[in-house]
KENUFI-488303 format. One record per residue: residue in three letters; y negated, z negated, x negated of N, C-alpha, C in turn. Coordinates in pm, whole numbers, padded with zeros to 5 digits, always signed. Layout:
<atoms>
ALAYZXYZXYZX ...
</atoms>
This chain:
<atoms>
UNK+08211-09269+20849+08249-09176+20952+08317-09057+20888 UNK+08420-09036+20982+08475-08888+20887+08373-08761+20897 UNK+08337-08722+21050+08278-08624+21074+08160-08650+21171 UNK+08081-08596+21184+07981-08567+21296+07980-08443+21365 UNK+08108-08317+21314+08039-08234+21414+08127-08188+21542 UNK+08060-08141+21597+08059-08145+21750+08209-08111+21783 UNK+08235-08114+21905+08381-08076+21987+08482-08186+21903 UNK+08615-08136+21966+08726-08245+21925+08812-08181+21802 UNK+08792-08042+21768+08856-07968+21712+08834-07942+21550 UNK+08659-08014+21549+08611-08035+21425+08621-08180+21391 UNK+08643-08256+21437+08638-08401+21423+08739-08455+21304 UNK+08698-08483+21208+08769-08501+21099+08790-08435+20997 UNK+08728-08300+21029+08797-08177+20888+08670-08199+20790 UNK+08570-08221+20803+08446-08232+20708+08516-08289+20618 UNK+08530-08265+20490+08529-08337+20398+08436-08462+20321 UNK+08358-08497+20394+08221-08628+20369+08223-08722+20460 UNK+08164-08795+20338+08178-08952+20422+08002-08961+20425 UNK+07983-09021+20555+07875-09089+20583+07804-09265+20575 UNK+07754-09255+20517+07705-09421+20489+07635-09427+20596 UNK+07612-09517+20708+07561-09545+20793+07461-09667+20787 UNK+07531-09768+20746+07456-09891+20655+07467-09918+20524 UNK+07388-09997+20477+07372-10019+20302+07268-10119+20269 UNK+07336-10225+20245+07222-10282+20191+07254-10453+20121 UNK+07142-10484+20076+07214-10636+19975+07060-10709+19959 UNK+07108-10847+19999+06976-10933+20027+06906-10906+19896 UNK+06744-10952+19960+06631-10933+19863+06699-11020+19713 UNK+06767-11145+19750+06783-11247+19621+06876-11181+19513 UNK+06891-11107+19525+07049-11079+19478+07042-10894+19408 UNK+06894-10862+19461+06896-10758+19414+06740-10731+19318 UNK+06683-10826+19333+06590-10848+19242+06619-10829+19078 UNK+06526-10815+19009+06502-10846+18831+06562-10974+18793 UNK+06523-11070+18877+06560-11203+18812+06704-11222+18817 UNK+06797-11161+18953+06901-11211+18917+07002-11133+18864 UNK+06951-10981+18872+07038-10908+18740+07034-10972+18614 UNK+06865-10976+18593+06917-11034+18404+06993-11172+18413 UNK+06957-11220+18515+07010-11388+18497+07218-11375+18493 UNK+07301-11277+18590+07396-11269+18623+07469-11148+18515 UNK+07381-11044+18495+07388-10867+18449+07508-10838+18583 UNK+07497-10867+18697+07541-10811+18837+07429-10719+18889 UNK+07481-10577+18969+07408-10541+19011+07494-10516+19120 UNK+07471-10559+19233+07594-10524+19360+07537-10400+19417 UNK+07401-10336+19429+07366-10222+19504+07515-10140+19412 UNK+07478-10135+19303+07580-10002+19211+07710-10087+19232 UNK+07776-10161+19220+07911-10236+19218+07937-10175+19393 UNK+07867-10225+19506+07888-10159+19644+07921-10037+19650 UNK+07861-09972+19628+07840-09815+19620+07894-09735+19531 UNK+07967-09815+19402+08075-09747+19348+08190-09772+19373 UNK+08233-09893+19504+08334-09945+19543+08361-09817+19652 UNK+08220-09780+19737+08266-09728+19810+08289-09557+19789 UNK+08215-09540+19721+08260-09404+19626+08401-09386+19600 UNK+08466-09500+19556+08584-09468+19503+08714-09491+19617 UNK+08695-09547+19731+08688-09523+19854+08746-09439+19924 UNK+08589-09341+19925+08587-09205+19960+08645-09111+19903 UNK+08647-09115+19777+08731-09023+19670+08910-09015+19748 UNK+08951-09133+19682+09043-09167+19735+09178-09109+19886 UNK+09023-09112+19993+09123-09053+20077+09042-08934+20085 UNK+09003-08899+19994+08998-08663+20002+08857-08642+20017 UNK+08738-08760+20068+08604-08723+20078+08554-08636+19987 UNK+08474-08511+19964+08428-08496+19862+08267-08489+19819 UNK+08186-08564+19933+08037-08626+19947+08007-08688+20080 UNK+07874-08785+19982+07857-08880+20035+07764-08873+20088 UNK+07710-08877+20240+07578-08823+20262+07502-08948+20378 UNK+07411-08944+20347+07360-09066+20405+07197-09003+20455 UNK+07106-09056+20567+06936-09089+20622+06921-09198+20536 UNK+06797-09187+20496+06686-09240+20452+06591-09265+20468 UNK+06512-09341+20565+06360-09320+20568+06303-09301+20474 UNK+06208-09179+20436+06065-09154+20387+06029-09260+20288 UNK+06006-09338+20397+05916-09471+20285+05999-09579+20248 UNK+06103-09573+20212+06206-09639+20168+06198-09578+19964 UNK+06132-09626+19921+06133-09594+19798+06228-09640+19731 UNK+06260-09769+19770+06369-09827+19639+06462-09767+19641 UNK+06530-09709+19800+06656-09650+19835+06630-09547+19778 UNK+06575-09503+19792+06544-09330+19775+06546-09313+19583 UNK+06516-09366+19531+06551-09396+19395+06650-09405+19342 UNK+06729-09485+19401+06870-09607+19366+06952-09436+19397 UNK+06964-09387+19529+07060-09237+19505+07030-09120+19420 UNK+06893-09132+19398+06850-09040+19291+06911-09013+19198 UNK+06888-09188+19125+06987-09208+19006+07145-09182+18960 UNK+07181-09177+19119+07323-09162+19147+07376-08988+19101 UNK+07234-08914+19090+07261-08793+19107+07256-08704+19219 UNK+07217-08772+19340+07218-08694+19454+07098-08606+19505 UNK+07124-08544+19606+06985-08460+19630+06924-08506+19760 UNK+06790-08556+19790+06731-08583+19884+06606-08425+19967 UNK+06666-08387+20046+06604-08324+20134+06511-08381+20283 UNK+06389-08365+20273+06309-08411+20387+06382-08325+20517 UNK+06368-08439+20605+06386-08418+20746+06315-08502+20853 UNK+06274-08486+20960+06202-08518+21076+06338-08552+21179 UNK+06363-08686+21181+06442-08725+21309+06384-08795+21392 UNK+06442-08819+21534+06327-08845+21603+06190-08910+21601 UNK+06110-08770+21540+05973-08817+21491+05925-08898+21343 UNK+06046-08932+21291+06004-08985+21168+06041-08898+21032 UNK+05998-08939+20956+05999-08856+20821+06130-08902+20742 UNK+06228-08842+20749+06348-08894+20685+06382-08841+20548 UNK+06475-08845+20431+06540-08766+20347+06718-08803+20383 UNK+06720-08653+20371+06860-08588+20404+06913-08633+20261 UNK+07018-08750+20255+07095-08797+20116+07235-08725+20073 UNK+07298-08616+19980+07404-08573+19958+07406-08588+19809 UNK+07550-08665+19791+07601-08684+19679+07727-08647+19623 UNK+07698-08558+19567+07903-08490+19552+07965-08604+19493 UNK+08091-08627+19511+08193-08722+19481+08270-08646+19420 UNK+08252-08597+19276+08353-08539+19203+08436-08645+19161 UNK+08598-08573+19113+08703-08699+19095+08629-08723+18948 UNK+08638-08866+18902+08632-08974+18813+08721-08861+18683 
</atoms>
């Protein structure tokens, strides 16, 4: 998404991209088939789409998280990003922002 905020007049100027979905079957993202392949598509995805975003002017990447989503919540860690708690409707979320400095 380019923007989320409100009226027609802001629609697009945010500079961030939003990840809305994300994700890569259990088989494929396991121990066994990194060492078996040395593929890791979570990071190959997500640096595809990084570069993406770069690309046409994004300059972060900001994504929800549920709470108890540990693996996720890790996997952007590593990325460098900052996770801030938030409460959306009723659940315990982290607020995901990742600057997209140029390469």
């Amino acid at each position: 998404m380019l923007s989320r905020n409100g009226g027609s007049t802001g629609l697009g100027t945010d500079p961030s991209a939003e990840v809305l979905a994300f994700g890569v079957l259990p088989q494929y993202r396991d121990r066994e088939f990194v060492n078996r392949t040395g593929i890791r598509l979570s990071q190959d995805l997500i640096q595809h789409a990084i570069a993406y975003f770069r690309s046409h002017g994004m300059r972060e990447l900001r994504a929800m998280v549920e709470d108890s989503n540990r693996p996720t919540l890790v996997f952007y860690r590593m990325l460098g990003a900052t996770l801030e708690r938030r409460t959306q409707a009723g659940e315990q979320m982290r607020w995901i922002r990742l600057p997209l400095d140029p390469e």
